[in-house]
N, C-alpha and C positions, 0 to 999 in steps of 0.2 A: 344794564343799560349803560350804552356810553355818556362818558362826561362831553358836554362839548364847550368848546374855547374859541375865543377869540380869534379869528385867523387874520383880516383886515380890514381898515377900515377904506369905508366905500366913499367916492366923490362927490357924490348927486342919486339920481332917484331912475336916472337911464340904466347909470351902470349896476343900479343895485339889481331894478329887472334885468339886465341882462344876464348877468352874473346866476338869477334865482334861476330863470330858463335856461340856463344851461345845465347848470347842477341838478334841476330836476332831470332832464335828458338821459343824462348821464346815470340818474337816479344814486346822487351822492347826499346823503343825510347831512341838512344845514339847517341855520336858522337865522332869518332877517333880522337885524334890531336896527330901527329909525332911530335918532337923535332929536325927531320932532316932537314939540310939547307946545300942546294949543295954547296953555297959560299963557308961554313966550311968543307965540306964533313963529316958532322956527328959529330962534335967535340962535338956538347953539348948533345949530347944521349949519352957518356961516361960520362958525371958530371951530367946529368939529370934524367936519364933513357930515355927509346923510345919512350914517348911519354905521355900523359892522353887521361880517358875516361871523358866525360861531356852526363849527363843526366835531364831531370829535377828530381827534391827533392824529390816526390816520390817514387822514383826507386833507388834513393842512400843507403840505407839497402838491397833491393835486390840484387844490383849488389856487392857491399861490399861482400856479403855473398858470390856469384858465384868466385868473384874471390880470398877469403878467400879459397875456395873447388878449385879453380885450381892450387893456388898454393900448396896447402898442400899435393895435389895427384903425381905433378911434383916432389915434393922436398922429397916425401918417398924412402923408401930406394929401388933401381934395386938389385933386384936379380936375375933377366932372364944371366949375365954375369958372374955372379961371382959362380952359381954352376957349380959343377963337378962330373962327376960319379966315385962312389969309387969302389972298386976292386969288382966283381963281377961274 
């Protein structure tokens, strides 16, 4: 059985499903861990983030890379808001 490890740790609870739906896609062996604990109602996913992903060592460049590409597409710039039709 592989070991699995720590690969990164996730932002929020968006990027963590995204991230799971991909990897399953892909069908790359991982495993979600929240940061949340009802005792605290979530206090240490605001000093932590939401949680990490853990895969075994081979898959750690893959998934690096997948969610290097999710965040970079999230965090480009929206323009579907901010245009406007000019006089016409």
């Amino acid at each position: 059985m592989d070991e699995y490890e720590k690969v990164d740790v996730l932002d929020n609870d968006f990027e963590a499903q995204l991230l799971d739906s991909v990897l399953n896609e892909r069908e790359i062996p991982h495993l979600m861990r929240s940061f949340h604990d009802t005792a605290f109602d979530g206090l240490f996913q605001t000093q932590k983030g939401w949680g990490h992903v853990s895969a075994p060592g081979e898959y750690h460049e893959e998934i690096k890379e997948i969610l290097g590409d999710l965040r970079s597409a999230s965090s480009g710039p929206d323009n579907s808001e901010d245009q406007t039709e000019g006089p016409g």
